[in-house]
FIKOLZA-1660 file (N, C-alpha, C; in steps of 0.1 Angstrom, whole numbers, plus 5000, padded with zeros to 4 digits):
% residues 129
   i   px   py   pz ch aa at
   1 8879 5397 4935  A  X  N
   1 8880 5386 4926  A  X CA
   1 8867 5386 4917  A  X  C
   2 8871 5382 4904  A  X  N
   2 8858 5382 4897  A  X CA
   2 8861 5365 4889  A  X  C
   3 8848 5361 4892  A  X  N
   3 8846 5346 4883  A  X CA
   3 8839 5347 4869  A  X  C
   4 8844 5335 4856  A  X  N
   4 8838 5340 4847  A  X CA
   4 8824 5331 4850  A  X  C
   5 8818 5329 4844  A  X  N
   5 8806 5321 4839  A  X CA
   5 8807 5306 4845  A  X  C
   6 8817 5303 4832  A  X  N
   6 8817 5288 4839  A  X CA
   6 8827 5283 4849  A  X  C
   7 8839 5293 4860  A  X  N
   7 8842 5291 4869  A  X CA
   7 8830 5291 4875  A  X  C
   8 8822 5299 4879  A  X  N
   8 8810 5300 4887  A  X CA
   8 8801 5284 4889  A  X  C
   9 8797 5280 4877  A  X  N
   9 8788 5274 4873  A  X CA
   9 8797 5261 4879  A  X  C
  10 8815 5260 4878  A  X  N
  10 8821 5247 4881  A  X CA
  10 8818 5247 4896  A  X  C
  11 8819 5259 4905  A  X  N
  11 8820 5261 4915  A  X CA
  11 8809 5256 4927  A  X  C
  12 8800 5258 4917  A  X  N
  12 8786 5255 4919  A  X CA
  12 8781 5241 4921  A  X  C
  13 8785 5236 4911  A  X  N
  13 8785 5219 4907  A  X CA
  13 8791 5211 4914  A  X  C
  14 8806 5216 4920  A  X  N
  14 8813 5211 4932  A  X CA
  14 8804 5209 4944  A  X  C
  15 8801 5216 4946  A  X  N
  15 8793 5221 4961  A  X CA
  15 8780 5213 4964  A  X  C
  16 8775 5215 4955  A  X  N
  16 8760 5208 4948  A  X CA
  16 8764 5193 4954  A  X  C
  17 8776 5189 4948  A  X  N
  17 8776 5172 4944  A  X CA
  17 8778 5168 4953  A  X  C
  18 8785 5179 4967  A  X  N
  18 8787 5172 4979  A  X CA
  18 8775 5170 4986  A  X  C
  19 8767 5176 4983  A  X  N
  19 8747 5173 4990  A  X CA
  19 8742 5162 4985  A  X  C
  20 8745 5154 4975  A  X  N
  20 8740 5144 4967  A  X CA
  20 8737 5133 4979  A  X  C
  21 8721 5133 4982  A  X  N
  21 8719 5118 4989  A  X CA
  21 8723 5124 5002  A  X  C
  22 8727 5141 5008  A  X  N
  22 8731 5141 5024  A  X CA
  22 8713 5145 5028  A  X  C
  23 8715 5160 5037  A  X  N
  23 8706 5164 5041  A  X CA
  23 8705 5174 5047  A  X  C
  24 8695 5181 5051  A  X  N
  24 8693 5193 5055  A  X CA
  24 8681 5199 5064  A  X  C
  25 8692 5200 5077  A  X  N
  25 8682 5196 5088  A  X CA
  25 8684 5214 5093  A  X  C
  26 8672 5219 5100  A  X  N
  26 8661 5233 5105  A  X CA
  26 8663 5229 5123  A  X  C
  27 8669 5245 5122  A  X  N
  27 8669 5246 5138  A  X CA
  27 8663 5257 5138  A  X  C
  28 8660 5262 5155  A  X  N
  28 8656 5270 5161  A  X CA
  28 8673 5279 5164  A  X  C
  29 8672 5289 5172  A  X  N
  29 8684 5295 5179  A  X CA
  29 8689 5300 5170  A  X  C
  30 8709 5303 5177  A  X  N
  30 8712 5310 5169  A  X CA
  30 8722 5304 5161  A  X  C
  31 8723 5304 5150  A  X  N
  31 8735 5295 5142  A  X CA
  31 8751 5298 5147  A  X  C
  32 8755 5284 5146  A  X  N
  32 8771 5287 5151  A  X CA
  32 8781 5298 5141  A  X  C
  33 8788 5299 5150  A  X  N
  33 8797 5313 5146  A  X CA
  33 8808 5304 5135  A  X  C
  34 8809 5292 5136  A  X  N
  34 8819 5283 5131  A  X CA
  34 8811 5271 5129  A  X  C
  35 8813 5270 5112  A  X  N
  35 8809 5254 5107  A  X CA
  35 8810 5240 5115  A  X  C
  36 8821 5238 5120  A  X  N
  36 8827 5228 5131  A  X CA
  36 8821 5228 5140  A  X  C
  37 8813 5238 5146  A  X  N
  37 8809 5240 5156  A  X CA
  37 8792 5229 5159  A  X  C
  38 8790 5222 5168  A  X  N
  38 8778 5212 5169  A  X CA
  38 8767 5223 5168  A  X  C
  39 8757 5216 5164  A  X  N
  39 8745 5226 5161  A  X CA
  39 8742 5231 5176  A  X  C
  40 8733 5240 5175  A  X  N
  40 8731 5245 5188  A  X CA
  40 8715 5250 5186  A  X  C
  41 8704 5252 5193  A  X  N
  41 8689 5250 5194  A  X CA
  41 8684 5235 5188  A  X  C
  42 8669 5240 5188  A  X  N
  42 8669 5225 5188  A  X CA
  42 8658 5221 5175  A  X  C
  43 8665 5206 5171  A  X  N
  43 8663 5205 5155  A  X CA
  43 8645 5203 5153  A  X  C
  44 8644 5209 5143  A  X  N
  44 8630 5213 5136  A  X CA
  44 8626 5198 5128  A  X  C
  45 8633 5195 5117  A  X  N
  45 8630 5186 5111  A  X CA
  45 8646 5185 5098  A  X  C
  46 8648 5173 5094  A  X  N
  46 8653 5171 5087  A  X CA
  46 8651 5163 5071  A  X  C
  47 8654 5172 5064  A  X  N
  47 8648 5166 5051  A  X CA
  47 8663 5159 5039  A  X  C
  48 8660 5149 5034  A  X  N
  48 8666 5145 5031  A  X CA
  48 8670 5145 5020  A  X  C
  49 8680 5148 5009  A  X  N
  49 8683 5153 4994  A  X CA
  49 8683 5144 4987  A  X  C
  50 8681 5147 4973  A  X  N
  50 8680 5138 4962  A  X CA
  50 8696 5132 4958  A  X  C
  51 8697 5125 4949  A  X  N
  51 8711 5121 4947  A  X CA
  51 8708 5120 4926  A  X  C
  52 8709 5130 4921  A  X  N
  52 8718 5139 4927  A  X CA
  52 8705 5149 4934  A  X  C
  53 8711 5156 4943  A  X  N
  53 8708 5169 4949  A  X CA
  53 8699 5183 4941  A  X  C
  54 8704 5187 4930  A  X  N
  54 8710 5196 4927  A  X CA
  54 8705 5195 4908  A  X  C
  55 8703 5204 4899  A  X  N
  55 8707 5201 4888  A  X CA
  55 8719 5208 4884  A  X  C
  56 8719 5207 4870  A  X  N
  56 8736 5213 4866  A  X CA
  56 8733 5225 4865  A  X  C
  57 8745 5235 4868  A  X  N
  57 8747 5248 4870  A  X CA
  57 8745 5256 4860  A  X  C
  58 8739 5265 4859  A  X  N
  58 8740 5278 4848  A  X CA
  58 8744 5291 4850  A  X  C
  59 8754 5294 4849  A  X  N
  59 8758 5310 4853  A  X CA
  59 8763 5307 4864  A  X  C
  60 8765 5299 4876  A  X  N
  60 8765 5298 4886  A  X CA
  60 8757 5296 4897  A  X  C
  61 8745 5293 4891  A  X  N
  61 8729 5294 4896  A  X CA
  61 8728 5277 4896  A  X  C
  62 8724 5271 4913  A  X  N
  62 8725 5254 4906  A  X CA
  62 8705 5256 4915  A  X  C
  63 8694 5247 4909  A  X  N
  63 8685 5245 4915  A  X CA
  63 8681 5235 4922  A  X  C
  64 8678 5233 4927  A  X  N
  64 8673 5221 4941  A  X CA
  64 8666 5207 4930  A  X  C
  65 8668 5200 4933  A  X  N
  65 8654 5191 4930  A  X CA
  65 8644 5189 4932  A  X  C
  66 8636 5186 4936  A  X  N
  66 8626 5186 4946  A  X CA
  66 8625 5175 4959  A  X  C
  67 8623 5178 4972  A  X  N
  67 8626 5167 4982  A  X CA
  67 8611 5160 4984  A  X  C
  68 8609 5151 4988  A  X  N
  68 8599 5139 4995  A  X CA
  68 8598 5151 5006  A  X  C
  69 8586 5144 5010  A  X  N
  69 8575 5156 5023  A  X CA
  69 8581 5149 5034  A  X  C
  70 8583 5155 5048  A  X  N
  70 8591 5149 5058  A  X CA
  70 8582 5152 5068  A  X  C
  71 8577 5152 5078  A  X  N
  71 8573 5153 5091  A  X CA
  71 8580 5165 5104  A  X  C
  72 8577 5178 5106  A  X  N
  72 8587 5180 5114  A  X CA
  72 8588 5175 5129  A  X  C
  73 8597 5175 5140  A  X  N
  73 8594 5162 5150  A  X CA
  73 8597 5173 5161  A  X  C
  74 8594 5189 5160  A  X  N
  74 8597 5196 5167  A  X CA
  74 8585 5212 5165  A  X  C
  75 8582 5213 5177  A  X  N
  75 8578 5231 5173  A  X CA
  75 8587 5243 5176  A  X  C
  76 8586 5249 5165  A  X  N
  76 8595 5256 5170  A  X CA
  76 8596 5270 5154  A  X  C
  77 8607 5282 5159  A  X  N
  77 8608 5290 5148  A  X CA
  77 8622 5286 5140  A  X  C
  78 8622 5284 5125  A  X  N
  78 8635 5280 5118  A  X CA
  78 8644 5293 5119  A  X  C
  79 8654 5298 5127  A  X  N
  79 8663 5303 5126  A  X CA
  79 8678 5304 5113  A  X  C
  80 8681 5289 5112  A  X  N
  80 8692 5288 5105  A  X CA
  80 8689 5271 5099  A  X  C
  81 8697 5268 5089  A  X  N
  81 8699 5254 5083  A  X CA
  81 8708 5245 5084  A  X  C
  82 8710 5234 5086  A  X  N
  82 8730 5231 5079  A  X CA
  82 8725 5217 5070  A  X  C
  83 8734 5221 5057  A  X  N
  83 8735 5214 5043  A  X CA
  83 8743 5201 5050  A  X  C
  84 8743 5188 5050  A  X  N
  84 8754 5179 5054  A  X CA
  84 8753 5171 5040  A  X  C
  85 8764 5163 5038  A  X  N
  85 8767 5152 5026  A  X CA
  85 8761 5139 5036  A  X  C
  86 8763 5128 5026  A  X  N
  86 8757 5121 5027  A  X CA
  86 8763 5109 5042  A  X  C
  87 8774 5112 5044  A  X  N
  87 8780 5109 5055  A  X CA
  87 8779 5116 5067  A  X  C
  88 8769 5128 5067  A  X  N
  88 8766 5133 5081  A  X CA
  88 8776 5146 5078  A  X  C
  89 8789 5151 5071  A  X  N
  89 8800 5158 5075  A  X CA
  89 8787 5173 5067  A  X  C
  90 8792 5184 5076  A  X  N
  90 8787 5198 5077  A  X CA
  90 8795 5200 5059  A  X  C
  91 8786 5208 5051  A  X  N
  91 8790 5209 5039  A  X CA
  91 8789 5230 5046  A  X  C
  92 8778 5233 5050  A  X  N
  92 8776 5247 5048  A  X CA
  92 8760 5248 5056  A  X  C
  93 8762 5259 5068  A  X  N
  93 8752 5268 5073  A  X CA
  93 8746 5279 5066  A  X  C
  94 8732 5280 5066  A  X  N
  94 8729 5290 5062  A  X CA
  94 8718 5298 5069  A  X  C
  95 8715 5312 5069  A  X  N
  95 8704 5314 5078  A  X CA
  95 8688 5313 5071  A  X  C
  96 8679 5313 5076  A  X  N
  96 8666 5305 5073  A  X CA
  96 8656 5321 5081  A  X  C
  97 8644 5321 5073  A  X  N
  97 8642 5337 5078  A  X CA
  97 8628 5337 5071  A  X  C
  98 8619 5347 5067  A  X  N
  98 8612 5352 5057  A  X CA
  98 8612 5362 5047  A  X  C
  99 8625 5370 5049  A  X  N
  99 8631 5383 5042  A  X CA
  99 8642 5376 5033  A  X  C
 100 8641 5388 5024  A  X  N
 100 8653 5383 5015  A  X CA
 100 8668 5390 5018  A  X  C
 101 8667 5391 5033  A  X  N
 101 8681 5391 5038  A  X CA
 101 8683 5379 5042  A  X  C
 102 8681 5368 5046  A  X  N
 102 8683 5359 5047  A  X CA
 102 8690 5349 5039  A  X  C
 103 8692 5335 5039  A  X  N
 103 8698 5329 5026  A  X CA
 103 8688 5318 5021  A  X  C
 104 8683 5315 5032  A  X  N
 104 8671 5303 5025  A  X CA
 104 8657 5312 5031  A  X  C
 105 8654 5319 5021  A  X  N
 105 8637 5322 5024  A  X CA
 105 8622 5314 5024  A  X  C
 106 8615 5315 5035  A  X  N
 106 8607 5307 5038  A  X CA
 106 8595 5318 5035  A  X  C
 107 8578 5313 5037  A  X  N
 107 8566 5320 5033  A  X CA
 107 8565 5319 5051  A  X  C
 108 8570 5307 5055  A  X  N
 108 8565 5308 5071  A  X CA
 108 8574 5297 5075  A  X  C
 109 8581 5307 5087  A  X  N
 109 8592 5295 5095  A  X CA
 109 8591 5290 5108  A  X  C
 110 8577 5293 5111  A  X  N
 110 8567 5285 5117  A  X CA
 110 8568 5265 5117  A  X  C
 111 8576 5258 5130  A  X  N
 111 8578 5245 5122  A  X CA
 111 8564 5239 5136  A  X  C
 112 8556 5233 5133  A  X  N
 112 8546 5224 5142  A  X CA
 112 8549 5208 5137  A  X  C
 113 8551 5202 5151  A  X  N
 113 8554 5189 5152  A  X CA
 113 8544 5180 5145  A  X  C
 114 8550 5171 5133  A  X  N
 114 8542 5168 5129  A  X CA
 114 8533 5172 5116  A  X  C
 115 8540 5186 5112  A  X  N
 115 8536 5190 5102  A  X CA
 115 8544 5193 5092  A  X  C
 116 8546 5189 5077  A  X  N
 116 8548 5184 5069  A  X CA
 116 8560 5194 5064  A  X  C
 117 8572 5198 5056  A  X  N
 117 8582 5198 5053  A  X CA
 117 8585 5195 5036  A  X  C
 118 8585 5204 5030  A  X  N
 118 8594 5197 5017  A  X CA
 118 8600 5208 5008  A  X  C
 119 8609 5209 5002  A  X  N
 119 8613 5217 4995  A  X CA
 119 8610 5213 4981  A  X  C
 120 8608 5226 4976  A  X  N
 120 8604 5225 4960  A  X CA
 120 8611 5239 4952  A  X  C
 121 8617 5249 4961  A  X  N
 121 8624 5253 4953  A  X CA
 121 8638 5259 4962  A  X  C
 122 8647 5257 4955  A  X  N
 122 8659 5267 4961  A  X CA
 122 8670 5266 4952  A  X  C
 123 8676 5278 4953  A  X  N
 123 8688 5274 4943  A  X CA
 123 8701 5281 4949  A  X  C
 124 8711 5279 4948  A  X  N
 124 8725 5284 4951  A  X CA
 124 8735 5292 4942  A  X  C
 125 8741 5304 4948  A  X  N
 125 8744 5311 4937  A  X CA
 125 8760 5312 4940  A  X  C
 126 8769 5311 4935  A  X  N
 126 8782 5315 4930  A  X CA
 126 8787 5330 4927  A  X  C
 127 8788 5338 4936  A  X  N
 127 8787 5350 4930  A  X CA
 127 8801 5356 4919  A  X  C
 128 8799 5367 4909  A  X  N
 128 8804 5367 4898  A  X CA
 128 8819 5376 4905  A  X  C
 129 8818 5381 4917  A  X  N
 129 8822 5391 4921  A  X CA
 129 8821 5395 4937  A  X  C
% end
């Protein structure tokens, strides 16, 4: 399948708007095999999204906004993420790492209780192909 531009960029914007005002809470362990599935390790910290979330898409490329500093309420290593909307419902897992195999790259996923949390950059991509 190939998407053009602004399928991508619609695709993106959909997805995006369902994080408007949810949140995005950091575990340890191993991420479930299935979205539906209850998280499993144990949660790091959860930070809470902007409303909107997200700005508008370009290419298929959407950017974060920047979140408020959060507290984490756990020690521990960030293995994986899950995106939820604003009602708590699972939008999308992703894995959390230092490499750019990963999907959300961190400098250090190192979480100490109590120590501070915020995103300032991330963006989501729609691929063309």
């Amino acid at each position: 399948m190939q998407l053009s531009d602004t399928a991508r960029s619609d695709a993106c914007d959909a997805i995006t708007a369902l994080l408007d005002g949810g949140t995005l809470k950091f575990y340890t362990g191993t991420q479930p095999t299935d979205i539906s599935d209850d998280p499993a390790g144990t949660l790091l910290a959860t930070v809470t999204l902007a409303s909107p979330s997200f700005g508008d898409a370009a290419s298929g490329v959407c950017s974060i906004e920047p979140t408020e500093t959060v507290l984490a309420v756990a020690n521990g290593t960030a293995t994986w993420a899950r995106f939820a909307d604003s009602a708590g419902n699972t939008v999308m897992d992703v894995s959390v790492g230092t490499t750019s195999s990963e999907e959300l790259v961190f400098d250090d996923v190192s979480f100490v209780t109590g120590g501070e949390v915020a995103i300032t950059s991330l963006t989501i991509t729609v691929p063309g192909s």
